[in-house]
N, C-alpha and C positions, 0 to 999 in steps of 0.2 A: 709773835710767831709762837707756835706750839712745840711742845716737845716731840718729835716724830719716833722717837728711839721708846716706843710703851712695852709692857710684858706681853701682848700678845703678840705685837710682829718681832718680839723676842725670843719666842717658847722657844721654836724650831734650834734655833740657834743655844742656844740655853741646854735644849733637852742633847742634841747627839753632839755638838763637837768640843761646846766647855765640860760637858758632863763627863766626856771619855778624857779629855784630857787630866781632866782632876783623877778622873780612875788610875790614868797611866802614872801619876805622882806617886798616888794613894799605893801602888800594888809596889814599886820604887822603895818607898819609907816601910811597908810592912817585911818585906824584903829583907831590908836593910835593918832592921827591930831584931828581926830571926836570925840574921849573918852573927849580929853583934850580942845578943842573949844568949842563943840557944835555941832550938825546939826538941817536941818531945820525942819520942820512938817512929818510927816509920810505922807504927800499929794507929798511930795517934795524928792523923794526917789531917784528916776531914773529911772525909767519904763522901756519899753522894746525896742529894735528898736535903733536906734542913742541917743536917750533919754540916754540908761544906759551909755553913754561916753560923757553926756554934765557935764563940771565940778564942774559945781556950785552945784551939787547934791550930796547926797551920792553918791549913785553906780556909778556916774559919773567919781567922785574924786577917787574915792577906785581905779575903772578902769585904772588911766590916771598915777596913781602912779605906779599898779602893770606894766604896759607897759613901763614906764619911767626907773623903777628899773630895770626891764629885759633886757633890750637896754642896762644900762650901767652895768650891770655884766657882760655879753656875750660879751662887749669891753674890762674891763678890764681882765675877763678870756683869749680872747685872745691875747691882751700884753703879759700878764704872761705866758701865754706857750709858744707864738712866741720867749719870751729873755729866754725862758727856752732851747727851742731846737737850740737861738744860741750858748748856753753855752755850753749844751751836744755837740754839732757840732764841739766847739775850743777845747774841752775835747779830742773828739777821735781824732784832729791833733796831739796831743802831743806823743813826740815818746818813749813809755816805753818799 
């Protein structure tokens, strides 16, 4: 049997619900970085434009985390499904 679980009937899944989730970590731990450090003046926030992804900023940081988190959940979501589907795969070789 083949492995059914490939990256392309993975994208969809991959691109909007493990991606957001990692986001939703990612903005969590940045969050959680700025509660526990400190951030800079309300002048120094991250405005709008390239500004909100420069990192030295709040919104910069928060941003660069949620995109960080989301890249690596959506990698190792798909690890885990790809050794999932070689498993189901050596599963229905077996001859019962």
């Amino acid at each position: 049997m083949e492995n059914k679980l490939t990256f392309g009937r993975l994208f969809f899944f991959l691109l909007v619900p493990a991606f957001t989730t990692g986001m939703g970590n990612g903005s969590v731990f940045g969050a959680a970085v700025m509660c526990a450090l400190g951030r800079g003046g309300y002048g120094n926030w991250g405005g709008w434009g390239m500004e909100a992804y420069d990192p030295a900023t709040f919104s910069g940081f928060v941003n660069w985390m949620m995109i960080v988190f989301g890249i690596a959940f959506s990698v190792i979501s798909m690890l885990a499904m790809k050794k999932h589907g070689e498993i189901e795969a050596q599963r229905d070789n077996t001859a019962w």
